[in-house]
N, C-alpha and C positions, 0 to 999 in steps of 0.2 A: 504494500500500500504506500503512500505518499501522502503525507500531513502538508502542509501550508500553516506558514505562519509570517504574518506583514504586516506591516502600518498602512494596507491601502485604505481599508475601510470598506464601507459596503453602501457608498452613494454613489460609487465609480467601477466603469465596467472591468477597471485591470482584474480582477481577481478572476470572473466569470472569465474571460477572454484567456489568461493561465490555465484556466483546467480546458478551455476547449484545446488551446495547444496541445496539454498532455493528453486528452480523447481522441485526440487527430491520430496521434501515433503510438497509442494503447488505448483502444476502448476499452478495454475489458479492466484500468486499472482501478483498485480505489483510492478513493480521494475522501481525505478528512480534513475539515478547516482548526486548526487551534485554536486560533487567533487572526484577525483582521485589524483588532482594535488596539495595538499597540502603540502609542502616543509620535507622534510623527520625530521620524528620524533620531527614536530615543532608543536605540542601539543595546544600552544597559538593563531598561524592559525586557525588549526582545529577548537578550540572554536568560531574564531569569524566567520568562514562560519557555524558552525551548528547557531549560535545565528541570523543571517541576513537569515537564512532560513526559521526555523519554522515556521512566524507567518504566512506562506506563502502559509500553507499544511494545507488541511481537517484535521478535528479532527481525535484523533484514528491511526491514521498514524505512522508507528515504523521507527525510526533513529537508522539505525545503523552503528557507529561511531567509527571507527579504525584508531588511530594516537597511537600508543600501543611502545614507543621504551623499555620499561621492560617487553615485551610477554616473558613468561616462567618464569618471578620471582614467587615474594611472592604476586605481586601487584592482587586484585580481579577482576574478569567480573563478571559487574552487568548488570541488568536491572532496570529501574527506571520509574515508573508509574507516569505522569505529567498531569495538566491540559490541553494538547495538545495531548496527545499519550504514546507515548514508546519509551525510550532510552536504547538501548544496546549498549555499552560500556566497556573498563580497566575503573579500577578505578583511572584515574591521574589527575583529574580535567578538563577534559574536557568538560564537563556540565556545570560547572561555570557561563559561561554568560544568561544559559535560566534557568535556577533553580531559582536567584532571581525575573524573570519575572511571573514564573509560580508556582501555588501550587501543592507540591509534596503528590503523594497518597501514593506511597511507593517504597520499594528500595528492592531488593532481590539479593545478591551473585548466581552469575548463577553455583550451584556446586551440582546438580541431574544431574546426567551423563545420565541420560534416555535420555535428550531433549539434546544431544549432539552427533555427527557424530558420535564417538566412545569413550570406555572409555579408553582411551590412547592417550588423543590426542599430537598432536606436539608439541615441546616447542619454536618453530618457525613461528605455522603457529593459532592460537588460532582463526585466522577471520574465517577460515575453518573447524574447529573440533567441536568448539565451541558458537561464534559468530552469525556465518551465520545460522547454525544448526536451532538454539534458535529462530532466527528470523522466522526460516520458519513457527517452530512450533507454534511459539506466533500468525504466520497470520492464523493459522487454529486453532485458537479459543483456546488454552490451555490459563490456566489463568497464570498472573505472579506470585501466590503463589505457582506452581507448580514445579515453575524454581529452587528454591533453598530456602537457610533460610535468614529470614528478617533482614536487616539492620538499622541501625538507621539513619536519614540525616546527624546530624552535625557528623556521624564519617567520614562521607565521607573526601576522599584526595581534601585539596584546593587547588587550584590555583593561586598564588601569580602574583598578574596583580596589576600594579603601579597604582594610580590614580592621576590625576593633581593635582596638585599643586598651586593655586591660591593665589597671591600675590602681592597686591595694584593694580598698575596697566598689571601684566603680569597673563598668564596662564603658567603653564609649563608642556607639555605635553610628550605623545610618541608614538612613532611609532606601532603599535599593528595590524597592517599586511598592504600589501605588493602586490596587485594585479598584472595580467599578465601585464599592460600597464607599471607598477613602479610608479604606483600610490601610494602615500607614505597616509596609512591612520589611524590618529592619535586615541586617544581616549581619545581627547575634543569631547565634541557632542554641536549639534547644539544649546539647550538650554543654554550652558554656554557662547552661543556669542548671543544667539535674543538680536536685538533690541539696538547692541553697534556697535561701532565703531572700526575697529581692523585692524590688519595684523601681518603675520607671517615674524619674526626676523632669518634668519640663517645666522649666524656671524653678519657683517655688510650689509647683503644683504634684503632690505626687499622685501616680498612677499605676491604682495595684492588680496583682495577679489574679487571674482568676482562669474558669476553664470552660466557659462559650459565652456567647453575647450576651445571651438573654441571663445571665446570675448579674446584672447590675441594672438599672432601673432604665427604661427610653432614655435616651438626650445622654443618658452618662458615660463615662470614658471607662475602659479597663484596658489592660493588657493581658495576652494569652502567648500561649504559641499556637499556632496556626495550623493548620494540616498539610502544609510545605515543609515543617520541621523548624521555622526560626519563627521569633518574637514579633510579634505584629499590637499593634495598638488600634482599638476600636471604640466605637460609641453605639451602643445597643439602637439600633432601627436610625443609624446617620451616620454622621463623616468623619471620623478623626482630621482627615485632610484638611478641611475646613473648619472643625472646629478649634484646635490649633496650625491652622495657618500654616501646613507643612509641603515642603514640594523634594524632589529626588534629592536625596546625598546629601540631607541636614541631619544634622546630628542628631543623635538620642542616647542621653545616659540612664544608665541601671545603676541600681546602688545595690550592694549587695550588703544585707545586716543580719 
């Protein structure tokens, strides 16, 4: 099968127009959407819905993964062969969060124009000429040496993703996406709190543990951990995002007592 995951959104035909690609040259494949609604060209999203996905899909299963805001640079599409499947892909670090879960078999630059829509493609539209193309092809069994020439891992582009900060008694964390409820969801994970005692500090407000939305009253705030495995902050039937004011990669401290 072949999941899809982007920022296009679902007012614009690019998405529809991608899977006809991929039907043109596999009907028979399937096609699941993850996500559409990734917040435009917020790359760091992207990474953490492909990472809470994966471990979720049969093996063999191709990702393909468009949060692309330098389509038509210098930047590469690869394909990337994993212990789970196949990631097609720009190359901006969007991989990042499943690369160090899973071992990588290999990496190829998608640049044989054979296994692409055309050889001219857009310098706009790369999920369509390009992308989607590759994917059809890869579901009808071409191999991924076919796609292009081999690359090497560590050239790969990183993704610069903060890690906490742990200091006597606090954590210092961040915000690392951002769900539709505004659910604020950090990246402390839940091992860095087993089995302590804590709560979340913003300004002088503290914000305590708890273990689903509804154990604190409408309007109010708690923090939990979440069913992704790290610390997420909520407001039972509304917005953490909004009701503290919070956007990607601000800080949140835990104290731990």
């Amino acid at each position: 099968m072949i999941t899809l995951l982007t920022d296009f959104g679902l007012q614009d035909v690019y998405v529809g127009v991608m899977k006809g690609v991929i039907k043109s040259i596999n009907p028979n494949v399937e096609i699941i959407d993850l996500t559409h609604q990734i917040p435009p060209q917020n790359i760091s999203a992207g990474r953490f819905a492909l990472m809470n996905a994966v471990d979720f899909f049969p093996d063999n299963t191709i990702y393909l993964v468009i949060v692309d805001p330098t389509v038509g640079s210098q930047r590469k599409a690869i394909s990337i062969e994993f212990d789970k499947g196949y990631l097609i892909c720009p190359d901006n670090g969007i991989y990042s969060g499943i690369l160090p879960k899973y071992s990588v078999k290999k990496v190829v630059e998608l640049n044989n124009s054979k296994y692409w829509l055309n050889t001219n493609p857009s310098s706009t539209f790369h999920g369509r000429d390009i992308f989607a193309s590759v994917a059809g092809y890869l579901s009808k069994g071409v191999s991924i040496d076919e796609l292009g020439n081999p690359i090497k891992e560590e050239n790969l582009v990183k993704l610069n993703i903060p890690s906490p900060i742990i200091n006597n008694n606090e954590i210092i964390g961040s915000i690392q996406y951002i769900d539709v409820y505004g659910n604020l969801i950090t990246n402390i994970s839940q091992d860095m709190l087993h089995n302590k005692s804590w709560y979340v500090l913003e300004n002088t407000l503290q914000i305590n543990p708890d273990f689903t939305y509804s154990s604190v009253n409408q309007g109010e705030l708690l923090a939990l951990i979440g069913s992704h495995g790290w610390l997420e902050i909520a407001v039972n039937c509304g917005s953490a995002k909004m009701k503290l004011n919070k956007q990607y990669l601000d800080r949140i401290k835990v104290v731990i007592n």
